[in-house]
N, CA, C and O atoms as a Maestro MAE file, in Angstrom:
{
 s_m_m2io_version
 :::
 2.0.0
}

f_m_ct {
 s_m_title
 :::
 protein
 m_atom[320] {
  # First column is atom index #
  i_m_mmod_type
  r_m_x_coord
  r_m_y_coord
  r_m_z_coord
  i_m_residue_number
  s_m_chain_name
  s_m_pdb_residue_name
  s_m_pdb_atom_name
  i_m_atomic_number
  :::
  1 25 -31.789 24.399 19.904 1 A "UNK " " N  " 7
  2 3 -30.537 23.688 19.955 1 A "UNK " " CA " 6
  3 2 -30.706 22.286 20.534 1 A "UNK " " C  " 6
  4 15 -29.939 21.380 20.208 1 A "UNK " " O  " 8
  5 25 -31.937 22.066 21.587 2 A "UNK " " N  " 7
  6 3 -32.073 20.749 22.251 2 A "UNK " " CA " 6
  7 2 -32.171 19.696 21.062 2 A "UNK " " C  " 6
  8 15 -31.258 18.927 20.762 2 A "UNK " " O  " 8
  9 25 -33.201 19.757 20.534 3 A "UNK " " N  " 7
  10 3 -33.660 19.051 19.113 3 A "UNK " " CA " 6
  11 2 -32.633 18.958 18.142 3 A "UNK " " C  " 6
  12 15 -32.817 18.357 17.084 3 A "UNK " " O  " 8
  13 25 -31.502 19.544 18.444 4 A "UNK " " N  " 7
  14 3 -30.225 19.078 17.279 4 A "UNK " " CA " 6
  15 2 -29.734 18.358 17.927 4 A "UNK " " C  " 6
  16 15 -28.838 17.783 17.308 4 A "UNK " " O  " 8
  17 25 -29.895 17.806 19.635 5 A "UNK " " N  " 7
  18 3 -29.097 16.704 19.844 5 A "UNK " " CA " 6
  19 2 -29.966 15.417 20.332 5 A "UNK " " C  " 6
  20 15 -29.488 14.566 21.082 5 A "UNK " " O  " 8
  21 25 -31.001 15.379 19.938 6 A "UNK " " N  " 7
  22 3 -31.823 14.476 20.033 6 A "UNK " " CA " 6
  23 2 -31.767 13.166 19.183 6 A "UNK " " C  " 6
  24 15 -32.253 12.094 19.545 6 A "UNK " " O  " 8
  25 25 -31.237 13.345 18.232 7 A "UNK " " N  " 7
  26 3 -31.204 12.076 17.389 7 A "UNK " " CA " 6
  27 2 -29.891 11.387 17.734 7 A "UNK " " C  " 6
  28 15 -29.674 10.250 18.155 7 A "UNK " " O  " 8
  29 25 -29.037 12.445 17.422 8 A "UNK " " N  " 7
  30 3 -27.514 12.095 18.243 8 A "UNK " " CA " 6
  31 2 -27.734 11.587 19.806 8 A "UNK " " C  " 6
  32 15 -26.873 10.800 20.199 8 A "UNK " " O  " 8
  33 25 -28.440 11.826 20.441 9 A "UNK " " N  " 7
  34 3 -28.753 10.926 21.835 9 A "UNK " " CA " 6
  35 2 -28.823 9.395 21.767 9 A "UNK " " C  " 6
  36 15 -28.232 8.398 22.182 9 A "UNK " " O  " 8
  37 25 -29.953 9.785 20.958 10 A "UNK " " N  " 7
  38 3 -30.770 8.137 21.050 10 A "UNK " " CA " 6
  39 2 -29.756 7.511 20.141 10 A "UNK " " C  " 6
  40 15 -29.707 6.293 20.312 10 A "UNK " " O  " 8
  41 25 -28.945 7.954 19.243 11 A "UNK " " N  " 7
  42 3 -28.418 7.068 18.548 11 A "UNK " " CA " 6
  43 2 -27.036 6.335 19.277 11 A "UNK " " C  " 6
  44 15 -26.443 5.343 18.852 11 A "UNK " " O  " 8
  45 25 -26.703 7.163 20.545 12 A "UNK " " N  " 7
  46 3 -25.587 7.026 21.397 12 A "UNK " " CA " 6
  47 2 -25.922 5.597 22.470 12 A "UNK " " C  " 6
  48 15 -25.270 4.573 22.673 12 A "UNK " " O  " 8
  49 25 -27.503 6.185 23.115 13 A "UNK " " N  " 7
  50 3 -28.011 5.455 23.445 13 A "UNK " " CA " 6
  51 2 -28.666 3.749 23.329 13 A "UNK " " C  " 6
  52 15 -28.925 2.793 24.060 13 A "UNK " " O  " 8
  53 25 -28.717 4.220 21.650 14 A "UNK " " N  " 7
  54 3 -28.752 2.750 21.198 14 A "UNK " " CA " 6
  55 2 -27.728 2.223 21.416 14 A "UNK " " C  " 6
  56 15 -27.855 1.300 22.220 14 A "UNK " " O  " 8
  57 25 -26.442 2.427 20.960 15 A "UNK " " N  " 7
  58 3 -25.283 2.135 21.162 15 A "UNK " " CA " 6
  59 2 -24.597 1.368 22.084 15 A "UNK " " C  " 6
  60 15 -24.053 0.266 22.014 15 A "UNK " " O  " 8
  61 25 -24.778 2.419 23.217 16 A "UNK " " N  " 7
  62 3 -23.865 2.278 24.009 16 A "UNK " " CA " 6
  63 2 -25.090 0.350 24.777 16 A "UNK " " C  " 6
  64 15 -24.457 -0.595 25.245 16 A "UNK " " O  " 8
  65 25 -26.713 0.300 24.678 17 A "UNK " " N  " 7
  66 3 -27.294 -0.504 25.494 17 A "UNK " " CA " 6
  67 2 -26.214 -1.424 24.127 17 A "UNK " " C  " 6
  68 15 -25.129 -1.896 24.465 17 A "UNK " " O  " 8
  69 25 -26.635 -1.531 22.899 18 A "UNK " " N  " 7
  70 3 -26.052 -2.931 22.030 18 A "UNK " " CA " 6
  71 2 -24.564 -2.943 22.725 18 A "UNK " " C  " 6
  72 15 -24.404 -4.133 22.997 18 A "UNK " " O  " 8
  73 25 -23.444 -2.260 23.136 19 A "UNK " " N  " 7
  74 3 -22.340 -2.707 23.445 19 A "UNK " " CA " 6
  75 2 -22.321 -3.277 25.161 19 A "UNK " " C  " 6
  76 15 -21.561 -4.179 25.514 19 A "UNK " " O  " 8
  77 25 -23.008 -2.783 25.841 20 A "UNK " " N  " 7
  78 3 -23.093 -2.747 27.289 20 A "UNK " " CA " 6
  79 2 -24.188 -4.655 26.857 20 A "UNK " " C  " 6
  80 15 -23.619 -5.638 27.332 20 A "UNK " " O  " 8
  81 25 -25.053 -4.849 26.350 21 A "UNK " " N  " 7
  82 3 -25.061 -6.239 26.365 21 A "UNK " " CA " 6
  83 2 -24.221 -7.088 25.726 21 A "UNK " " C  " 6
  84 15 -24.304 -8.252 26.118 21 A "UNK " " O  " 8
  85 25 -23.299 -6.834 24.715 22 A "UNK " " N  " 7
  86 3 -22.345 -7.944 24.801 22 A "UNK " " CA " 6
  87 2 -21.559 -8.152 24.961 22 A "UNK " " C  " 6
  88 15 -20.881 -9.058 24.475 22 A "UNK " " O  " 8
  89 25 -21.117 -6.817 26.298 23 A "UNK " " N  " 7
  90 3 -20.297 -6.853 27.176 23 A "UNK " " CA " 6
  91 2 -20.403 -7.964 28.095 23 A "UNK " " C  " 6
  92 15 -19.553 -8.766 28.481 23 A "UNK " " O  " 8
  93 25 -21.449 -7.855 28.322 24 A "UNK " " N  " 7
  94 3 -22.178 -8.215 29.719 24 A "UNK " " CA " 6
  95 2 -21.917 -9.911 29.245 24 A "UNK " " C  " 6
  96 15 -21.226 -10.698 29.893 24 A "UNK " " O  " 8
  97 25 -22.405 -10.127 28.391 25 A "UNK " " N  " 7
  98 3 -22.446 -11.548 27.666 25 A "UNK " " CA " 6
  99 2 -20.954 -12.454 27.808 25 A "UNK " " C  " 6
  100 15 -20.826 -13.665 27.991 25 A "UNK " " O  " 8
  101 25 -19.947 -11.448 27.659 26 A "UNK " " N  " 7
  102 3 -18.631 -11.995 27.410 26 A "UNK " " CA " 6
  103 2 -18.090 -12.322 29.204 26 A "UNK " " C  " 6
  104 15 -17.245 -13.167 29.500 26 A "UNK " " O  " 8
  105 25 -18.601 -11.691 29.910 27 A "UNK " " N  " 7
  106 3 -18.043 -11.601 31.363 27 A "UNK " " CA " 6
  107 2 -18.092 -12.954 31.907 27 A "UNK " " C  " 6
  108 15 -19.057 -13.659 31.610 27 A "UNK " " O  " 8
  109 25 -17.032 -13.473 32.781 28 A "UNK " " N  " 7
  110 3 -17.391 -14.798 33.696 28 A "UNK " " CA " 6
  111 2 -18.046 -14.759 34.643 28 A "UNK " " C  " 6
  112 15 -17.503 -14.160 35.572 28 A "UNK " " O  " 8
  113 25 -19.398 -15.298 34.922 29 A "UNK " " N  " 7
  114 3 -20.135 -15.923 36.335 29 A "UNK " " CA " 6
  115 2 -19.544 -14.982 37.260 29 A "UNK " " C  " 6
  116 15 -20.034 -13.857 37.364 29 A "UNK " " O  " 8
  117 25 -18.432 -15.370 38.013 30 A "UNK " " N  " 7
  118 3 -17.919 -15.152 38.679 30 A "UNK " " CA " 6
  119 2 -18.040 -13.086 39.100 30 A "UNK " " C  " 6
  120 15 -18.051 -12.475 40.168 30 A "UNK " " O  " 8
  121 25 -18.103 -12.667 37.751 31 A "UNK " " N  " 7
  122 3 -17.686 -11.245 37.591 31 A "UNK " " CA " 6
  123 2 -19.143 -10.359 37.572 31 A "UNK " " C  " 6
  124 15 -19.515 -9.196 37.726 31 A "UNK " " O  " 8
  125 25 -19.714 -11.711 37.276 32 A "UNK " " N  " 7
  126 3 -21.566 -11.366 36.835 32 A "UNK " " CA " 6
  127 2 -21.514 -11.099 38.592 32 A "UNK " " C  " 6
  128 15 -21.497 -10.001 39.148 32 A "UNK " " O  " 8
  129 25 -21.498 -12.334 39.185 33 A "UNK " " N  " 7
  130 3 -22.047 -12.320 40.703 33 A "UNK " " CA " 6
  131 2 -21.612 -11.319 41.541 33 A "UNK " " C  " 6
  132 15 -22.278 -10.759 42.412 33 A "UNK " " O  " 8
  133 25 -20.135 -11.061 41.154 34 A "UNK " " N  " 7
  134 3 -19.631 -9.783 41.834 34 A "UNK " " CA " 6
  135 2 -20.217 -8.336 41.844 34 A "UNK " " C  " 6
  136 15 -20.563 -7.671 42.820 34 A "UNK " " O  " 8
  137 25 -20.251 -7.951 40.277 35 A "UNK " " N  " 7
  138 3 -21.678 -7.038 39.768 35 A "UNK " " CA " 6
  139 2 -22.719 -7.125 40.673 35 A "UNK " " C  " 6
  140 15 -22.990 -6.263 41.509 35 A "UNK " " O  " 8
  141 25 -23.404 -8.350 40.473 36 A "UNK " " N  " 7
  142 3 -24.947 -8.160 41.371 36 A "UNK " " CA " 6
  143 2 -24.572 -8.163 42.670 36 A "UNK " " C  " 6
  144 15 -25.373 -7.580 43.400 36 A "UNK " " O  " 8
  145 25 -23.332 -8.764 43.368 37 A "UNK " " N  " 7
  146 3 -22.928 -7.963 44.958 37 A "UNK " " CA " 6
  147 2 -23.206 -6.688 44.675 37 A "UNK " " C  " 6
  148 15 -24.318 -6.247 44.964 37 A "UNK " " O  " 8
  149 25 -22.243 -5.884 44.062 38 A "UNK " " N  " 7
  150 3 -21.754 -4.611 44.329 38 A "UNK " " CA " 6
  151 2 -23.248 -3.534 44.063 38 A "UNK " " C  " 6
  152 15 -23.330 -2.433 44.606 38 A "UNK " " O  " 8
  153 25 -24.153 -3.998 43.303 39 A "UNK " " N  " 7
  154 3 -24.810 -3.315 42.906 39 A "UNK " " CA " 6
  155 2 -26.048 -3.576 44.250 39 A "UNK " " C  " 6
  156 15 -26.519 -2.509 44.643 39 A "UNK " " O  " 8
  157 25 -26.386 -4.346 44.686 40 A "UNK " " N  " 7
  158 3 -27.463 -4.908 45.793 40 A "UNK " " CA " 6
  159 2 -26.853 -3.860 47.503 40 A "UNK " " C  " 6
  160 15 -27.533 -3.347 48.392 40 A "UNK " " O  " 8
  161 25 -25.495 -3.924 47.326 41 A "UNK " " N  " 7
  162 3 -24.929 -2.932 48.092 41 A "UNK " " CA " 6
  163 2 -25.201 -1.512 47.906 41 A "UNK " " C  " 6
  164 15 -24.986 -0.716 48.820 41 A "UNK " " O  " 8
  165 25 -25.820 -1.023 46.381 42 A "UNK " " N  " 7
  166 3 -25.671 0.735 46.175 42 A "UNK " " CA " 6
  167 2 -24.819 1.001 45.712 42 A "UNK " " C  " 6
  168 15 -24.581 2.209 45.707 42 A "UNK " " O  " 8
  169 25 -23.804 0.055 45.019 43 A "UNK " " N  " 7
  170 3 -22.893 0.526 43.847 43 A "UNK " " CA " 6
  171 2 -23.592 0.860 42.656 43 A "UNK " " C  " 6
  172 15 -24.720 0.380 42.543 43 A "UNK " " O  " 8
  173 25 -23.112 1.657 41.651 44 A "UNK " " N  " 7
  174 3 -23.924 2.074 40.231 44 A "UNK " " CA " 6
  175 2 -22.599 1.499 39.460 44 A "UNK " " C  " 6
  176 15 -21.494 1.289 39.960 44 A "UNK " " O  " 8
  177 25 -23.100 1.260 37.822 45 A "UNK " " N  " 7
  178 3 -22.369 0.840 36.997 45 A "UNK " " CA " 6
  179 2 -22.276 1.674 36.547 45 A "UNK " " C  " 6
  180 15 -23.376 2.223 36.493 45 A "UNK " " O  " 8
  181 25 -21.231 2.455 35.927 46 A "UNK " " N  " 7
  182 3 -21.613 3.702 34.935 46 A "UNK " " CA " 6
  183 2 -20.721 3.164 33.696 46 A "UNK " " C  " 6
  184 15 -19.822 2.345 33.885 46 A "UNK " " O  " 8
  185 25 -21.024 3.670 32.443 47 A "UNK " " N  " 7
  186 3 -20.772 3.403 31.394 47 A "UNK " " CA " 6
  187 2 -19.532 4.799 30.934 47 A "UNK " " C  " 6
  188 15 -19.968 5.927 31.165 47 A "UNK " " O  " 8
  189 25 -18.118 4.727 30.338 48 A "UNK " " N  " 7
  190 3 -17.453 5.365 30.271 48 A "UNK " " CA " 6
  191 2 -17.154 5.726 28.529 48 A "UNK " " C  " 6
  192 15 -16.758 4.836 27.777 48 A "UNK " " O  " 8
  193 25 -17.383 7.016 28.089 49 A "UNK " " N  " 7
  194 3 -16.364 6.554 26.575 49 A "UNK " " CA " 6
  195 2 -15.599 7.539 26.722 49 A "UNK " " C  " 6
  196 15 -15.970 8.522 27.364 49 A "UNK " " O  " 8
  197 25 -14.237 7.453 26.087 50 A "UNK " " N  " 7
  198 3 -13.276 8.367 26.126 50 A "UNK " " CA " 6
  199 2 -11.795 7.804 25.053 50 A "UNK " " C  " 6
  200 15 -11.629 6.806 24.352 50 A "UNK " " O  " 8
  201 25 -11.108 8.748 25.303 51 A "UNK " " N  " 7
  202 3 -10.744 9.553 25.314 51 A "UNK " " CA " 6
  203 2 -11.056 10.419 24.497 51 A "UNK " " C  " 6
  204 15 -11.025 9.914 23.375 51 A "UNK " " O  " 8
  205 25 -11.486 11.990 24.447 52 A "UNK " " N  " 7
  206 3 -11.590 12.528 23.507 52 A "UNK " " CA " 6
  207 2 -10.713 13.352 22.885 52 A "UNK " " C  " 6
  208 15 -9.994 14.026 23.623 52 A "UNK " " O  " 8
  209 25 -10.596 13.461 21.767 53 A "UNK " " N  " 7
  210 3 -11.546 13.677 20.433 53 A "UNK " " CA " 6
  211 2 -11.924 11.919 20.077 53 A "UNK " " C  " 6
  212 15 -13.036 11.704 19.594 53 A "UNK " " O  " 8
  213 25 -11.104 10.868 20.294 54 A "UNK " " N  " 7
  214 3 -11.412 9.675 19.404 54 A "UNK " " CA " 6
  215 2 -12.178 8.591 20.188 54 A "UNK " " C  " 6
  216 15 -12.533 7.574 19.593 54 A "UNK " " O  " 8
  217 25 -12.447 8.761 21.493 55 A "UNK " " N  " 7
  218 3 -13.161 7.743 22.052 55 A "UNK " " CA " 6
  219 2 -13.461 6.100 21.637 55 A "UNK " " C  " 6
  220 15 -14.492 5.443 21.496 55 A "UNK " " O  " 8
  221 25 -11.941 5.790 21.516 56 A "UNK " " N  " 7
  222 3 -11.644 4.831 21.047 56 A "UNK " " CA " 6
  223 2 -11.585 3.664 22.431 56 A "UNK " " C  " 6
  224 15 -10.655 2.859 22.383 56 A "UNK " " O  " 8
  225 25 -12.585 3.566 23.679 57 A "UNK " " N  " 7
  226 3 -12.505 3.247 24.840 57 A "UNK " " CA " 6
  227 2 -13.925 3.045 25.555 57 A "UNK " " C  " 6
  228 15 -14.621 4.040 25.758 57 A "UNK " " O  " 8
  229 25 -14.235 2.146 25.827 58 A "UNK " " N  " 7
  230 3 -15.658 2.100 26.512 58 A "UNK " " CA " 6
  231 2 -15.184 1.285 27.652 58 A "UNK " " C  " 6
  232 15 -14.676 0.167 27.568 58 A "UNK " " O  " 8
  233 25 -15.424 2.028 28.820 59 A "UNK " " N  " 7
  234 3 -15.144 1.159 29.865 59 A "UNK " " CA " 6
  235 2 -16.361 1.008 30.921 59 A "UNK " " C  " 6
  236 15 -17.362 1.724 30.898 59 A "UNK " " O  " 8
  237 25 -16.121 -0.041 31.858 60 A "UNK " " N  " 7
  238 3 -17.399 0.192 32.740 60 A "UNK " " CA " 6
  239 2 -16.908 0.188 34.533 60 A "UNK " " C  " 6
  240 15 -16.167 -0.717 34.918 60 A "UNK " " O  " 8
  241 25 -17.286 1.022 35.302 61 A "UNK " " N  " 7
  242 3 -16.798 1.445 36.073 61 A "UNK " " CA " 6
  243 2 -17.273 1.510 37.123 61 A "UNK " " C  " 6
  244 15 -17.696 2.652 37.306 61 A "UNK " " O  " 8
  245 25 -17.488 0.686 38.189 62 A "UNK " " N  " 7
  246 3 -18.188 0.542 39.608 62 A "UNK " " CA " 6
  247 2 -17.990 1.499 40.165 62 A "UNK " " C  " 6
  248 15 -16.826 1.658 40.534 62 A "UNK " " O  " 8
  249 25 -18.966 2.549 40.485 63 A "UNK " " N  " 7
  250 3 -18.865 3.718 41.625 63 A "UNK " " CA " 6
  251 2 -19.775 3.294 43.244 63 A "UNK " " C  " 6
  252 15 -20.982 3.106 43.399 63 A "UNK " " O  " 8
  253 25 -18.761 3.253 44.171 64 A "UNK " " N  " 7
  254 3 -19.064 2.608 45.238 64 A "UNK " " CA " 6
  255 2 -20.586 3.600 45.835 64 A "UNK " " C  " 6
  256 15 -21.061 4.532 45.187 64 A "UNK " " O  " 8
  257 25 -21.122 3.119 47.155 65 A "UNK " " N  " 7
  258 3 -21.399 4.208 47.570 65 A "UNK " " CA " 6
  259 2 -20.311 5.128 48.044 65 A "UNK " " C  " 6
  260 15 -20.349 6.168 47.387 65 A "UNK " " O  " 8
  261 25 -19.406 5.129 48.895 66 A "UNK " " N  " 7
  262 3 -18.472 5.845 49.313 66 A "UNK " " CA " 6
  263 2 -18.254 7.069 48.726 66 A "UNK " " C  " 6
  264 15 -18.486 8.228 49.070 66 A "UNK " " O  " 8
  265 25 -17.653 6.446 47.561 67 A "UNK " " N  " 7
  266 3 -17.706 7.692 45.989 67 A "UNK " " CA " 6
  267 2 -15.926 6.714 45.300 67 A "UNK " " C  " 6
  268 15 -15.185 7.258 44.481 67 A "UNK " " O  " 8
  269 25 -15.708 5.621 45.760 68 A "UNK " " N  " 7
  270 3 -14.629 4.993 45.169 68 A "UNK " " CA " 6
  271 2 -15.039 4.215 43.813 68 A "UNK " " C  " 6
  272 15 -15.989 3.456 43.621 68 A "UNK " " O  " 8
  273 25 -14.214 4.562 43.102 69 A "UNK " " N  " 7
  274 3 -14.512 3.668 41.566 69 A "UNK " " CA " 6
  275 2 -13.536 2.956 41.239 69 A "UNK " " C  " 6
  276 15 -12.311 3.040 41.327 69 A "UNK " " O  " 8
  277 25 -14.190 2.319 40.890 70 A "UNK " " N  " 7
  278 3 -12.972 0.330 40.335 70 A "UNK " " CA " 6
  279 2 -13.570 0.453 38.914 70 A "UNK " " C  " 6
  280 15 -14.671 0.971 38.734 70 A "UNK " " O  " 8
  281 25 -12.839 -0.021 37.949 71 A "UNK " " N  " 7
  282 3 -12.416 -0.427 36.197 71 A "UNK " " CA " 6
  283 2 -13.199 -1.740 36.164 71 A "UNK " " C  " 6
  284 15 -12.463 -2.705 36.367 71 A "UNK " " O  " 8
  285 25 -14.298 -2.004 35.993 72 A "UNK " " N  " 7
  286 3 -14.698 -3.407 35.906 72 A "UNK " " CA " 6
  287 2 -14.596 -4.285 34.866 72 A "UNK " " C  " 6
  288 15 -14.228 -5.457 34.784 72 A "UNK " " O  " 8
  289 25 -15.135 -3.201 33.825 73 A "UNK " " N  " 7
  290 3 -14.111 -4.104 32.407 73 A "UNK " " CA " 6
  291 2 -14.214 -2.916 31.101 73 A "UNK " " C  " 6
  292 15 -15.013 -1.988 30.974 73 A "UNK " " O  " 8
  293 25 -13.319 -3.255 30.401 74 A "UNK " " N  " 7
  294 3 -13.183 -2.197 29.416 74 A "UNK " " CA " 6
  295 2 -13.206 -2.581 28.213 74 A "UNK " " C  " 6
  296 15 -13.423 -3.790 28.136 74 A "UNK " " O  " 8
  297 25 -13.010 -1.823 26.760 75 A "UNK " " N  " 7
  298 3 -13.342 -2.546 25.771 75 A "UNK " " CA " 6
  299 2 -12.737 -1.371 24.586 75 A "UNK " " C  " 6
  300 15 -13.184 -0.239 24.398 75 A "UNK " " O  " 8
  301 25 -11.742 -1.952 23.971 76 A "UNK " " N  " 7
  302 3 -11.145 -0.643 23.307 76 A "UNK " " CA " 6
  303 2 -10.726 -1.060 22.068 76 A "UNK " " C  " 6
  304 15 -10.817 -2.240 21.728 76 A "UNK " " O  " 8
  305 25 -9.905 0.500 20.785 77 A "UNK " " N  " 7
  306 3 -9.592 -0.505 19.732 77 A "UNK " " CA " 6
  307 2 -8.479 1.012 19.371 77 A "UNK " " C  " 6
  308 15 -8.542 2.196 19.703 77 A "UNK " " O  " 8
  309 25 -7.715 0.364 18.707 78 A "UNK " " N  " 7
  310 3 -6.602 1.275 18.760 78 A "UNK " " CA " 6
  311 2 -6.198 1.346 16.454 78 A "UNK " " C  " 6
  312 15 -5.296 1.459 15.624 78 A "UNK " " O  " 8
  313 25 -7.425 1.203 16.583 79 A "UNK " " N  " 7
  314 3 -7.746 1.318 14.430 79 A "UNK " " CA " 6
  315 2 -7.641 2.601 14.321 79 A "UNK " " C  " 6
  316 15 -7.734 3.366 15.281 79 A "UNK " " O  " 8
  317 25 -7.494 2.854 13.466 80 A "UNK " " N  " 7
  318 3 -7.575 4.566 12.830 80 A "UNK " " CA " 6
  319 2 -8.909 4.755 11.818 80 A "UNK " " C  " 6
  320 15 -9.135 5.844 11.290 80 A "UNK " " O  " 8
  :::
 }
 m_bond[319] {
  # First column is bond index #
  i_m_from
  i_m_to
  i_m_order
  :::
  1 1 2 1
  2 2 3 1
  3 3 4 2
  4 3 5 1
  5 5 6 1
  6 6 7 1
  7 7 8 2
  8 7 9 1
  9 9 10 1
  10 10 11 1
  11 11 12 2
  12 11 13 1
  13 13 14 1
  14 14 15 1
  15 15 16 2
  16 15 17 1
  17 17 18 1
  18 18 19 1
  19 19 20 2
  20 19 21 1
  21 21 22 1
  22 22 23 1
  23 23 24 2
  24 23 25 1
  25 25 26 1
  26 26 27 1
  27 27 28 2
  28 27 29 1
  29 29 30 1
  30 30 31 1
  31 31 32 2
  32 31 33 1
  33 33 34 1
  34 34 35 1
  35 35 36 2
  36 35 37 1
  37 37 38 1
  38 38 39 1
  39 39 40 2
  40 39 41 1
  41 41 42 1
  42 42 43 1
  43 43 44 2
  44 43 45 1
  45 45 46 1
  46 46 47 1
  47 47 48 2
  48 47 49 1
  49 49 50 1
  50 50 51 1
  51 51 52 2
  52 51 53 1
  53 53 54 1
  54 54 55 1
  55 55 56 2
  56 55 57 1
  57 57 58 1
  58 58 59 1
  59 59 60 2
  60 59 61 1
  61 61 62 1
  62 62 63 1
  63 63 64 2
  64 63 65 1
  65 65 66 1
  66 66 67 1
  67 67 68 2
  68 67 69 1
  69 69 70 1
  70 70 71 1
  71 71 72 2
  72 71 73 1
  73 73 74 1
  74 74 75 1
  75 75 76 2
  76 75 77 1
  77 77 78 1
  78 78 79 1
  79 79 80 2
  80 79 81 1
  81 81 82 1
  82 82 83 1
  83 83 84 2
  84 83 85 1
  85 85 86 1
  86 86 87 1
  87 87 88 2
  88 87 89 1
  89 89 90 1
  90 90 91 1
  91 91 92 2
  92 91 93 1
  93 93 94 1
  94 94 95 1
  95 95 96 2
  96 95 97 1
  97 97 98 1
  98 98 99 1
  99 99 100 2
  100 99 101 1
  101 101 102 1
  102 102 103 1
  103 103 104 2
  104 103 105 1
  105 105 106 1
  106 106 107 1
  107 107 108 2
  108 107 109 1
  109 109 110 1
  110 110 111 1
  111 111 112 2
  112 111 113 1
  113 113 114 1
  114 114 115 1
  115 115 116 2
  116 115 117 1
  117 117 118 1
  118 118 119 1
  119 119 120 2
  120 119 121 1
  121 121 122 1
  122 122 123 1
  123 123 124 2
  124 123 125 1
  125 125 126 1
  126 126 127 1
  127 127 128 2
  128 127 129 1
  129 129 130 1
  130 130 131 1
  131 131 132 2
  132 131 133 1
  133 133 134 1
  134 134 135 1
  135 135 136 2
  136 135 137 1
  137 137 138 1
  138 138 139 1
  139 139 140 2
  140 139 141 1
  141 141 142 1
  142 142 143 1
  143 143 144 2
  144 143 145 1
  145 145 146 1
  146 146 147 1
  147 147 148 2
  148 147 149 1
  149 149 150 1
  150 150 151 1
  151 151 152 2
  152 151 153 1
  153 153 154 1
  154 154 155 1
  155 155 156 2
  156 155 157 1
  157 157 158 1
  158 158 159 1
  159 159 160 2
  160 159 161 1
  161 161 162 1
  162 162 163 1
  163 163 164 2
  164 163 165 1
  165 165 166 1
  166 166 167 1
  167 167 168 2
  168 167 169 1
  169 169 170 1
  170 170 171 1
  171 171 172 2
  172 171 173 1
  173 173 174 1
  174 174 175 1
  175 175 176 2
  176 175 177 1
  177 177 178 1
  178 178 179 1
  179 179 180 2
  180 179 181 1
  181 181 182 1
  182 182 183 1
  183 183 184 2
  184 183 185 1
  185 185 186 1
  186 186 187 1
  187 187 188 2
  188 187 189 1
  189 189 190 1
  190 190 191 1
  191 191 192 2
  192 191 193 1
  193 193 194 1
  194 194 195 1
  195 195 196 2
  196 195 197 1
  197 197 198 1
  198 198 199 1
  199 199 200 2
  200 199 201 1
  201 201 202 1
  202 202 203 1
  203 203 204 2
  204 203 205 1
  205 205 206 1
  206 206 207 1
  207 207 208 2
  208 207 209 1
  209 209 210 1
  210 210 211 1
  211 211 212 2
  212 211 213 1
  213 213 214 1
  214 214 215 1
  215 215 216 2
  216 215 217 1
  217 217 218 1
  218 218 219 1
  219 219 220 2
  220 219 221 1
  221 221 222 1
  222 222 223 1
  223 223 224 2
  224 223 225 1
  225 225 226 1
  226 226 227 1
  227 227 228 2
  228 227 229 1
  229 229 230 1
  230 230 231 1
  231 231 232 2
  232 231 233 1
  233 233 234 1
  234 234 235 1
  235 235 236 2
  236 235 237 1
  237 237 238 1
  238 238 239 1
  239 239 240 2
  240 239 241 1
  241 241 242 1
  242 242 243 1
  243 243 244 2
  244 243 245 1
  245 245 246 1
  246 246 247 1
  247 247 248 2
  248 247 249 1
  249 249 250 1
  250 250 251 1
  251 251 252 2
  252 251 253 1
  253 253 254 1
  254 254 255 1
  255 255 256 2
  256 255 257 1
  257 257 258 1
  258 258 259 1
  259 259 260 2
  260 259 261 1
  261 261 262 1
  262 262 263 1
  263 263 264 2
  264 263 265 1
  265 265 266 1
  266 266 267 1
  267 267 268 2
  268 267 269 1
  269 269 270 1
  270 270 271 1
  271 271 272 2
  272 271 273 1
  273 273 274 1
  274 274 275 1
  275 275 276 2
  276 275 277 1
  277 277 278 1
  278 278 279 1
  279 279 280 2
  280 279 281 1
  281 281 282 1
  282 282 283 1
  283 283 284 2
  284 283 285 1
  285 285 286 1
  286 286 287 1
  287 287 288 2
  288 287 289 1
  289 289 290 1
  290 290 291 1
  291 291 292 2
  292 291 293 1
  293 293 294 1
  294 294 295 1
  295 295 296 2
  296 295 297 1
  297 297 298 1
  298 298 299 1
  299 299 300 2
  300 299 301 1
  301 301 302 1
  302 302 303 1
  303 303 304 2
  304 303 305 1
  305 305 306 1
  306 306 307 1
  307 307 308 2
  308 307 309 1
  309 309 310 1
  310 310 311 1
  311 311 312 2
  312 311 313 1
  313 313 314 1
  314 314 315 1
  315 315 316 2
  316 315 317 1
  317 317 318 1
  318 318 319 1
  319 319 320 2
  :::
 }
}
């Protein structure tokens, strides 16, 4: 069963790095520098898709150390 989700991984994986860089691309300075604060502190970025069934939503989501999470930026489409 592992090997039936192996291609479906990497293909998620490709994915999600091509959207997570031109995410990253579109962000202001300002939001970049905040990022490399939060992250030099032991914050993680985590990458979000949802809602399901249509996961029409990719968001990205600062998880503190603490365990508090902030919306850092999101990216959605509401097409059928």
């Amino acid at each position: 069963m592992t090997s039936d989700f192996t291609e479906d991984f990497k293909t998620l994986h490709a994915a999600a790095l091509t959207l997570s860089t031109k995410m990253l691309a579109a962000q202001h300075p300002d939001q970049l520098d905040f990022l490399e604060h939060c992250t030099k502190a032991g914050a993680k970025l985590l990458i979000q898709i949802g809602p399901l069934p249509d996961c029409r939503r990719v968001e990205w989501v600062i998880l503190e150390r603490e365990g508090n999470r902030s919306l850092f930026a999101s990216l959605g489409t509401t097409s059928d």
